[in-house]
Biopython code that builds the backbone (N, CA, C, O; Angstrom):
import numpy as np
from Bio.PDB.StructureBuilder import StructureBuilder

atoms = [
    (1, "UNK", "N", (27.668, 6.358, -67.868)),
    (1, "UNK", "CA", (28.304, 5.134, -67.417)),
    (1, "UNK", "C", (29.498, 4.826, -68.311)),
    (1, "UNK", "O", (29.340, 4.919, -69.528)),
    (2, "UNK", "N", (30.595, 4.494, -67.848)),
    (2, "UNK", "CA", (32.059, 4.200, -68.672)),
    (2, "UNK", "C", (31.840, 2.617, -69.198)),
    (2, "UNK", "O", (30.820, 1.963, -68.982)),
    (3, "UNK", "N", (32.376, 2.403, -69.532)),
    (3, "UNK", "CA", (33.050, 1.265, -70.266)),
    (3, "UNK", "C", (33.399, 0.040, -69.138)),
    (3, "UNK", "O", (33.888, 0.367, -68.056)),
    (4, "UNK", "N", (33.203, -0.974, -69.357)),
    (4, "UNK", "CA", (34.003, -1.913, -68.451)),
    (4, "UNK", "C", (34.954, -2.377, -68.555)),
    (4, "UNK", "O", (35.594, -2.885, -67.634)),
    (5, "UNK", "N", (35.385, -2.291, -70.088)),
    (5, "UNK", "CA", (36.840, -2.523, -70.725)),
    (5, "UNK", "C", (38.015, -1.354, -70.656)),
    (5, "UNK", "O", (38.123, -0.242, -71.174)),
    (6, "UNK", "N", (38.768, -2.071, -69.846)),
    (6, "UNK", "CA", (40.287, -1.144, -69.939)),
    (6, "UNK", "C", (40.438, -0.548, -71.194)),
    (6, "UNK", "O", (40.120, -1.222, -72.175)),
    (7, "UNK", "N", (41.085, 1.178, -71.432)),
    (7, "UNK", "CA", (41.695, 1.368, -72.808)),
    (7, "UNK", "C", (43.567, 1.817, -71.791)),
    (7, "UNK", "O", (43.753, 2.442, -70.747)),
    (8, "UNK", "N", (44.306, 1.311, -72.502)),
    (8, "UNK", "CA", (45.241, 1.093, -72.462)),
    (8, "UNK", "C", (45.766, 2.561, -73.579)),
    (8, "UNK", "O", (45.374, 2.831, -74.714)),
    (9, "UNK", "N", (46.669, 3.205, -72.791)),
    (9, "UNK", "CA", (46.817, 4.739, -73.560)),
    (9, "UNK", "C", (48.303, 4.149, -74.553)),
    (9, "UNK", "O", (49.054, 3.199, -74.331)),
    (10, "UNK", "N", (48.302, 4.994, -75.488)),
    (10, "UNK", "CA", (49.275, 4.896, -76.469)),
    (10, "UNK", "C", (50.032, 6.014, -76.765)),
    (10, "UNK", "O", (49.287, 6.966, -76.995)),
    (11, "UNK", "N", (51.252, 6.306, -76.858)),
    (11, "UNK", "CA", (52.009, 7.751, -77.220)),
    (11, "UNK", "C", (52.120, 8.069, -78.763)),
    (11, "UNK", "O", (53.156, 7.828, -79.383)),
    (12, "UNK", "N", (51.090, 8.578, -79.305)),
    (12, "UNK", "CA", (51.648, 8.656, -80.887)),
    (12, "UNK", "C", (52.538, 8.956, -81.290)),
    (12, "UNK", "O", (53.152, 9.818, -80.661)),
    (13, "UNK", "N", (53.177, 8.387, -82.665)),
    (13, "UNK", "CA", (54.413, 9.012, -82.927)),
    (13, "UNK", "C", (54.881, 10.295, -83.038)),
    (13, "UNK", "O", (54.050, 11.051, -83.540)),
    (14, "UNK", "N", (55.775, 10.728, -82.786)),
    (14, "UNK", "CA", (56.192, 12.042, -83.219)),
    (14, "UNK", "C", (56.339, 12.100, -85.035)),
    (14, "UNK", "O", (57.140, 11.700, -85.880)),
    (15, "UNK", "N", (55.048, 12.848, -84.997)),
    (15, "UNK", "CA", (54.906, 13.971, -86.086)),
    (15, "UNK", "C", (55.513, 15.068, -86.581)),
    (15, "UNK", "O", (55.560, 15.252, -87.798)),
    (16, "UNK", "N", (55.936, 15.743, -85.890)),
    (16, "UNK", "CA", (56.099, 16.923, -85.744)),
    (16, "UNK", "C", (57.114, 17.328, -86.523)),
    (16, "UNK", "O", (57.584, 16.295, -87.000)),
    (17, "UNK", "N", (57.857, 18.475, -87.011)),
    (17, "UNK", "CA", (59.179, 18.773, -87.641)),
    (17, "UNK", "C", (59.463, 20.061, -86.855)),
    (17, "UNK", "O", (58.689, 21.018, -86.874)),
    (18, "UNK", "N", (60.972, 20.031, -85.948)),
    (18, "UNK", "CA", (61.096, 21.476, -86.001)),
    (18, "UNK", "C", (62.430, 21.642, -85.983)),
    (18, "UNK", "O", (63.111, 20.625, -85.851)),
    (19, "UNK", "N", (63.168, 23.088, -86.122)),
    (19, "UNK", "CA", (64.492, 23.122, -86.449)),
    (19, "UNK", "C", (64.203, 24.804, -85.769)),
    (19, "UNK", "O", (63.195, 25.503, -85.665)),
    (20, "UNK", "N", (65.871, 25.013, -85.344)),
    (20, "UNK", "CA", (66.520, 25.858, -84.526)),
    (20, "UNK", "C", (67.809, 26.802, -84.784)),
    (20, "UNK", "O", (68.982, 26.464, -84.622)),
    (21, "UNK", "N", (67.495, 27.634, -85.072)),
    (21, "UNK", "CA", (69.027, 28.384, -85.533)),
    (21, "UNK", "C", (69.521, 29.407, -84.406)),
    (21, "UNK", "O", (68.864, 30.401, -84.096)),
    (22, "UNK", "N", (70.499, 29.132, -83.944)),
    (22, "UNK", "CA", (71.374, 30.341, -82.695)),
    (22, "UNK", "C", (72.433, 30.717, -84.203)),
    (22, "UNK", "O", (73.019, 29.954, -84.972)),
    (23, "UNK", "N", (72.347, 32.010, -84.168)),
    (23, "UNK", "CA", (73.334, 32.722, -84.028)),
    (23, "UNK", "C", (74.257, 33.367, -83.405)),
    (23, "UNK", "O", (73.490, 34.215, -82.947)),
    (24, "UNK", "N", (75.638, 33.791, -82.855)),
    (24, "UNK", "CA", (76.335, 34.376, -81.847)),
    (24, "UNK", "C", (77.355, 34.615, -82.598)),
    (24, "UNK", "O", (77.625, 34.149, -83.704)),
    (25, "UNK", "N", (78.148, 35.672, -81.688)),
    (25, "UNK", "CA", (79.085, 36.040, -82.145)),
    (25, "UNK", "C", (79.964, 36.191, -80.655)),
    (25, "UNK", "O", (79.370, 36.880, -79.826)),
    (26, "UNK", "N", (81.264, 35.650, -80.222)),
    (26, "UNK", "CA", (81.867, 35.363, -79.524)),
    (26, "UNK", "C", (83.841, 36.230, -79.342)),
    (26, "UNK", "O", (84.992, 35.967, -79.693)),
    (27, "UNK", "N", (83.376, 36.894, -78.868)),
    (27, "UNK", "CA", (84.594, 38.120, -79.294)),
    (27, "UNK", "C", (85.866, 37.575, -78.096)),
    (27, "UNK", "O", (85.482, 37.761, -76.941)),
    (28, "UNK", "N", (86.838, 37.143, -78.168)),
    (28, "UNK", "CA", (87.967, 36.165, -77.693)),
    (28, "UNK", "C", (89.357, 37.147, -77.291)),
    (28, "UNK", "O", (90.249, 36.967, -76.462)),
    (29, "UNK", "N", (89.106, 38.233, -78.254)),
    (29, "UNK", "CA", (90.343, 39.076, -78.290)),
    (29, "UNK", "C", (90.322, 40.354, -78.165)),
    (29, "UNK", "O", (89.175, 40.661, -77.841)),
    (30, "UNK", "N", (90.947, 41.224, -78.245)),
    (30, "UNK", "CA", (91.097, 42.832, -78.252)),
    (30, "UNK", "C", (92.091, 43.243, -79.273)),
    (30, "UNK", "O", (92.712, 44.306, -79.247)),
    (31, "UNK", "N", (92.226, 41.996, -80.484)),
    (31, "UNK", "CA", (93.189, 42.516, -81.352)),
    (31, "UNK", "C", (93.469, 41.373, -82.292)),
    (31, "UNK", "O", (92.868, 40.306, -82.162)),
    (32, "UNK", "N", (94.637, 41.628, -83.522)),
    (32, "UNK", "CA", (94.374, 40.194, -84.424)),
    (32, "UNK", "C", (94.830, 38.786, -83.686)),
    (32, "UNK", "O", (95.749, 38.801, -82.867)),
    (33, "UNK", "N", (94.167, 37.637, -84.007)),
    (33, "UNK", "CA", (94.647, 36.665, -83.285)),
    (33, "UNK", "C", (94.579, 35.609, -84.800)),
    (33, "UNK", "O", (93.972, 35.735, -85.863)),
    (34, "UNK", "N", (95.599, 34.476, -84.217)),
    (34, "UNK", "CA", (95.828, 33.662, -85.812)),
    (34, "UNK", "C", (94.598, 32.925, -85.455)),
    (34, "UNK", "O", (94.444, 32.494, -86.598)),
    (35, "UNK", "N", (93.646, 32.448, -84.846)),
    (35, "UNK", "CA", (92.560, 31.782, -85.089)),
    (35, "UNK", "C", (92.705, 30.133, -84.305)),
    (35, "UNK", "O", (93.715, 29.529, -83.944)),
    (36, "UNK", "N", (91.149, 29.725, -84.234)),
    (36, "UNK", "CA", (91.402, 28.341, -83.558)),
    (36, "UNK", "C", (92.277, 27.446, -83.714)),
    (36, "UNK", "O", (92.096, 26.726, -84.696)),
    (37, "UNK", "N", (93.544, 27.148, -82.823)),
    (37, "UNK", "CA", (94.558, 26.339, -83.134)),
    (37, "UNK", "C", (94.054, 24.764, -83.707)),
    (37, "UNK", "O", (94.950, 24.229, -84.360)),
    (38, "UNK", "N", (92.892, 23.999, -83.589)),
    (38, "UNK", "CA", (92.971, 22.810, -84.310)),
    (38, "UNK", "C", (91.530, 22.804, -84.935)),
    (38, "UNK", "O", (90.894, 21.754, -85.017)),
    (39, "UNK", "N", (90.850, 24.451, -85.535)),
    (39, "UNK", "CA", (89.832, 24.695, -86.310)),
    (39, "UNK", "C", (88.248, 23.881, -85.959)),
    (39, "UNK", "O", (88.298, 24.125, -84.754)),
    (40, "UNK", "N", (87.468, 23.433, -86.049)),
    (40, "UNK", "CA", (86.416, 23.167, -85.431)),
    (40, "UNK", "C", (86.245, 22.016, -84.049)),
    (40, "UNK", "O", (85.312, 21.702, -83.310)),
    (41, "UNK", "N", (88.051, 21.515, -84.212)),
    (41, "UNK", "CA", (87.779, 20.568, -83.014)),
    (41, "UNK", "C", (88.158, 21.650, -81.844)),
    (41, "UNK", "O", (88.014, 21.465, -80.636)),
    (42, "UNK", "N", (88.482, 22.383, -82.242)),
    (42, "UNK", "CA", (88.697, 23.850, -80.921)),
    (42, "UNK", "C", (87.048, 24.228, -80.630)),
    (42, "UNK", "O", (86.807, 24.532, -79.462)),
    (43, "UNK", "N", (86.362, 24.234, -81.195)),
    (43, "UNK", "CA", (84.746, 24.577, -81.291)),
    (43, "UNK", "C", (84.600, 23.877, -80.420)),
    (43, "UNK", "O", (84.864, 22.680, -80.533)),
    (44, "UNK", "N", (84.013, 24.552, -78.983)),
    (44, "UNK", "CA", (83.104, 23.570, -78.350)),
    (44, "UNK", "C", (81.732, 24.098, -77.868)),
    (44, "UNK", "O", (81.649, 25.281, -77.538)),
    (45, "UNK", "N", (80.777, 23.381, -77.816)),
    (45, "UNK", "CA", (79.460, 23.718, -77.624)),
    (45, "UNK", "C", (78.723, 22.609, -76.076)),
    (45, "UNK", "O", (78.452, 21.410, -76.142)),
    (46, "UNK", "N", (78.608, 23.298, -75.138)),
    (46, "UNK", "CA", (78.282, 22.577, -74.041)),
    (46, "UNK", "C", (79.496, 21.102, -73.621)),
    (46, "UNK", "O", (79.311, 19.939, -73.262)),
    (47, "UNK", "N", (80.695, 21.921, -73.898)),
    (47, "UNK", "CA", (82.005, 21.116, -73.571)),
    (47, "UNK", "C", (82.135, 20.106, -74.859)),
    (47, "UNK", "O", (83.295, 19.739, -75.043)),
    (48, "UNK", "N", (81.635, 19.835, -75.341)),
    (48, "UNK", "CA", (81.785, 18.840, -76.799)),
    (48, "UNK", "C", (82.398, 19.425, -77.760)),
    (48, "UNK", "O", (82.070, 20.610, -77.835)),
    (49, "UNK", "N", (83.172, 19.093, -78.552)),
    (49, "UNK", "CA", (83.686, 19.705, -79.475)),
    (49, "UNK", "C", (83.006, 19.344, -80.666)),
    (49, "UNK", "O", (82.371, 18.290, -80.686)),
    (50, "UNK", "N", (83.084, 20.475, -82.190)),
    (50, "UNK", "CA", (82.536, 19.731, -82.987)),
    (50, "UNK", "C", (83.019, 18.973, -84.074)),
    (50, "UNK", "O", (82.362, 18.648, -85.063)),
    (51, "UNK", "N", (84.248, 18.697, -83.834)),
    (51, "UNK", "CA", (84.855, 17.379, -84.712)),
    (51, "UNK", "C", (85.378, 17.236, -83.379)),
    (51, "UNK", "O", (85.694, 18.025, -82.489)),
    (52, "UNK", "N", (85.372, 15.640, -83.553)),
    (52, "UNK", "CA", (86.188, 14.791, -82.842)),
    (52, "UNK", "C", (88.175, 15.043, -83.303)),
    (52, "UNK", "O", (88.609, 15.853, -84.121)),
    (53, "UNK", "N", (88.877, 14.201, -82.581)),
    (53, "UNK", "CA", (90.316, 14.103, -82.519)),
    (53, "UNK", "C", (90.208, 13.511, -83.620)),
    (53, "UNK", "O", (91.047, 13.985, -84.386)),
    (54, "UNK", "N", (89.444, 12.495, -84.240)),
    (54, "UNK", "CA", (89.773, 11.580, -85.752)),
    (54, "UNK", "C", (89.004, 12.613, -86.983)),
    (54, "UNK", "O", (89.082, 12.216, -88.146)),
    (55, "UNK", "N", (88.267, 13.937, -86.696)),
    (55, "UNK", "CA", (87.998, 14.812, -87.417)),
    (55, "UNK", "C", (86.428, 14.570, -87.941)),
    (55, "UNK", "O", (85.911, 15.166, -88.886)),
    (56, "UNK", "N", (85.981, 13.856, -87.351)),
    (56, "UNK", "CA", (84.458, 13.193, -87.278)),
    (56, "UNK", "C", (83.519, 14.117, -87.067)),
    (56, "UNK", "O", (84.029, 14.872, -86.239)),
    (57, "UNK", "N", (82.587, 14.457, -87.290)),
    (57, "UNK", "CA", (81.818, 15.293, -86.746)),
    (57, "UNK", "C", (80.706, 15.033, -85.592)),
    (57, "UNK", "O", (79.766, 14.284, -85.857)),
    (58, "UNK", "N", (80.812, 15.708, -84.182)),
    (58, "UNK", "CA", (79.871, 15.105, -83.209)),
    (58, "UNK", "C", (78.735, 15.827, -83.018)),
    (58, "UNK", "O", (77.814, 15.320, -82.377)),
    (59, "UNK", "N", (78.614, 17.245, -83.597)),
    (59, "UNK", "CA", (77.798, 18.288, -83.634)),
    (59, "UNK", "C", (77.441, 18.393, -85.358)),
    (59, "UNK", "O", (78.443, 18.585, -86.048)),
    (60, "UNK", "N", (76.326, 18.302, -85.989)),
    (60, "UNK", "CA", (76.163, 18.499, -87.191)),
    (60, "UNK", "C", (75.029, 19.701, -87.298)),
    (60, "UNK", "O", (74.025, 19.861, -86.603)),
    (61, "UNK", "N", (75.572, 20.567, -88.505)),
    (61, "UNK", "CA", (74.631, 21.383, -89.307)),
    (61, "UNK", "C", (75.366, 23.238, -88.393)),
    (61, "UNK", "O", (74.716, 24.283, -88.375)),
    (62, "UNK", "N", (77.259, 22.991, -87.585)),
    (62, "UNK", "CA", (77.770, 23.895, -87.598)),
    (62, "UNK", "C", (78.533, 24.501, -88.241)),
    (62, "UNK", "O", (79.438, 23.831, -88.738)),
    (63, "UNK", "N", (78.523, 26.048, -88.528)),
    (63, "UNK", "CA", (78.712, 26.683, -89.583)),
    (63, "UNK", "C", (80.144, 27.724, -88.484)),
    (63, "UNK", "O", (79.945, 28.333, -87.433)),
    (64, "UNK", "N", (81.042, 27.620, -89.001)),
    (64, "UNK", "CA", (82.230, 29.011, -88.108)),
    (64, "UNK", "C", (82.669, 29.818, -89.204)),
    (64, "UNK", "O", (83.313, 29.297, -90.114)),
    (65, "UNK", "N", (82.353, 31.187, -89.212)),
    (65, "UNK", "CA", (83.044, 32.334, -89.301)),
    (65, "UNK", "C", (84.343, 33.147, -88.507)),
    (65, "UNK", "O", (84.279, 33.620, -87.372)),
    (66, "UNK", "N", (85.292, 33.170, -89.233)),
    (66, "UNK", "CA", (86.542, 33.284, -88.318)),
    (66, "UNK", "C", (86.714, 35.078, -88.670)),
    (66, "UNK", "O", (86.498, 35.597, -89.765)),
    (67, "UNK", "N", (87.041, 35.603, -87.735)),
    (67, "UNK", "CA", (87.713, 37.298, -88.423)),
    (67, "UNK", "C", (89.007, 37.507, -87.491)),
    (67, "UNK", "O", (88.845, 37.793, -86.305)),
    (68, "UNK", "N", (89.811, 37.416, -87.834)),
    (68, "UNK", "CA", (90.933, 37.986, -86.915)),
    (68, "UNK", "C", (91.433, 38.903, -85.696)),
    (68, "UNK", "O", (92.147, 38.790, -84.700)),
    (69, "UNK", "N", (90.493, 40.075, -86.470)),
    (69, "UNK", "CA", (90.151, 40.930, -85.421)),
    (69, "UNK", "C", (90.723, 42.419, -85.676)),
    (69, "UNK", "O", (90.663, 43.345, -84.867)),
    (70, "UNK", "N", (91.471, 42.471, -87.383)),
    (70, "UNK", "CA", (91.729, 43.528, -87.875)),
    (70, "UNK", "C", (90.332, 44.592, -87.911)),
    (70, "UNK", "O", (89.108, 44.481, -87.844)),
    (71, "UNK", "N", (91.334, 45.651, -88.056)),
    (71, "UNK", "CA", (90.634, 47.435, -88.122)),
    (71, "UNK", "C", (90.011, 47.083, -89.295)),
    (71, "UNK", "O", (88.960, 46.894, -88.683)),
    (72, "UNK", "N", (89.664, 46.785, -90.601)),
    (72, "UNK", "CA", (89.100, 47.141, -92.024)),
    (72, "UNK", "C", (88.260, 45.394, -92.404)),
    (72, "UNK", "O", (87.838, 44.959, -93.475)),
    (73, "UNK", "N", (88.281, 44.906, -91.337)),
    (73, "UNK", "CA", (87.786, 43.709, -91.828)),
    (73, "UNK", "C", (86.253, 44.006, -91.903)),
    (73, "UNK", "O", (85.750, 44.833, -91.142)),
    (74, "UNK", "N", (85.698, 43.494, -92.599)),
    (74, "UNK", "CA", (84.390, 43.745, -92.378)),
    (74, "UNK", "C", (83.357, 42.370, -91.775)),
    (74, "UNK", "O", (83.666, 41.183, -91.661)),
    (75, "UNK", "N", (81.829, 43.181, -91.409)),
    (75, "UNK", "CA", (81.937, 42.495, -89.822)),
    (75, "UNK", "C", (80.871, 40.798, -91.246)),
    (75, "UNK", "O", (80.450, 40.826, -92.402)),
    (76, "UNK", "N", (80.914, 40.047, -90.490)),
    (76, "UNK", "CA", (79.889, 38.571, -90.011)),
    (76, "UNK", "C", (79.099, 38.907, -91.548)),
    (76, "UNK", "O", (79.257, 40.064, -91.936)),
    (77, "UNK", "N", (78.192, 37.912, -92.526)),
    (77, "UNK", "CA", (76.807, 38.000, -92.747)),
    (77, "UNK", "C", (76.211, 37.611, -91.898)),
    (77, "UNK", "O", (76.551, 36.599, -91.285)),
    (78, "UNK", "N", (74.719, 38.579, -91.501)),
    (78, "UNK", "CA", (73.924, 38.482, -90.400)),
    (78, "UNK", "C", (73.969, 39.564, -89.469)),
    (78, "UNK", "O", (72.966, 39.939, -88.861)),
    (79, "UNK", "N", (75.227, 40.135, -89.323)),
    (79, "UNK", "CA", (75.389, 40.666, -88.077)),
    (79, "UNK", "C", (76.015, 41.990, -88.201)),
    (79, "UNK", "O", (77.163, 42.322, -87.907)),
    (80, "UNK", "N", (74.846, 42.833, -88.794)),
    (80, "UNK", "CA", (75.002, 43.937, -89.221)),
    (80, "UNK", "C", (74.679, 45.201, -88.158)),
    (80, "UNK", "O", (74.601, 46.344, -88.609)),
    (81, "UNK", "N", (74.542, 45.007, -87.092)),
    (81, "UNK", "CA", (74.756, 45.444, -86.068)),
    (81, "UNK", "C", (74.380, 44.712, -84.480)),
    (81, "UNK", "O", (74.029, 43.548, -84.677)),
    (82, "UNK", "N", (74.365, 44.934, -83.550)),
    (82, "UNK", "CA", (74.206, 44.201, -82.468)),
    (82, "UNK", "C", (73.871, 44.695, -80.862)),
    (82, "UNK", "O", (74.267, 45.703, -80.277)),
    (83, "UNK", "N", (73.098, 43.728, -80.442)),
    (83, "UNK", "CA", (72.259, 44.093, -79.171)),
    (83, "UNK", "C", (72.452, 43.112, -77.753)),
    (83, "UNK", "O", (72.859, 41.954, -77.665)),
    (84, "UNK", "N", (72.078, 43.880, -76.899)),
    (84, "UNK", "CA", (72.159, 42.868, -75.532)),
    (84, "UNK", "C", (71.167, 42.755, -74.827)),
    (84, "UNK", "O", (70.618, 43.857, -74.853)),
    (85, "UNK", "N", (70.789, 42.302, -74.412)),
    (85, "UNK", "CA", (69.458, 41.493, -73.527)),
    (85, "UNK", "C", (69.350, 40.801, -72.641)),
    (85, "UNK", "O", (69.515, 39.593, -72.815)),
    (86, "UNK", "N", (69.018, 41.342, -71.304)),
    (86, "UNK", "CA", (69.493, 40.878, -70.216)),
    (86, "UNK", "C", (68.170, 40.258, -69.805)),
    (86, "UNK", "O", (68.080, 39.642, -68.743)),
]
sb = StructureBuilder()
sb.init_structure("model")
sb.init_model(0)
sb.init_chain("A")
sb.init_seg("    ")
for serial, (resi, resn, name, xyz) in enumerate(atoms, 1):
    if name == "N":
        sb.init_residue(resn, " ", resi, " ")
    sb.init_atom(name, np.array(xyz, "f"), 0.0, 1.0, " ", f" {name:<3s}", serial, name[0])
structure = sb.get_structure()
């Protein structure tokens, strides 16, 4: 037999901790290029950029590696070779 008194449900707080790292590497050219013309506000991630026009940051905890795209440069840390996955 249940209860005759209502229990009224509650959402506990979020506990939890979790964190997410993408790495990518995004190849733009076929040769040297001078690099993002206005540097992370050129960065965009799901159309947002990650500094604002006043240089603010709207995306936090992004990291850019720039390479030009010279013959002797050497490649990324991390990305010591590379795969595709369809």
């Amino acid at each position: 037999k249940g209860s005759s008194k209502g229990h009224t449900p509650r959402e506990a707080k979020d506990n939890l901790k979790s964190s997410q790292m993408l790495s990518v590497i995004d190849a733009i050219s076929e040769g040297p290029i001078e690099g993002p013309v206005d540097g992370l506000k050129s960065v965009l991630l799901n159309s947002t950029p990650v500094l604002d026009s006043e240089g603010n940051t709207n995306i936090s905890g992004v990291t850019v590696v720039f390479r030009a795209g010279e013959q002797e440069q050497t490649p990324p840390e991390g990305f010591e070779s590379s795969g595709s996955e369809t």
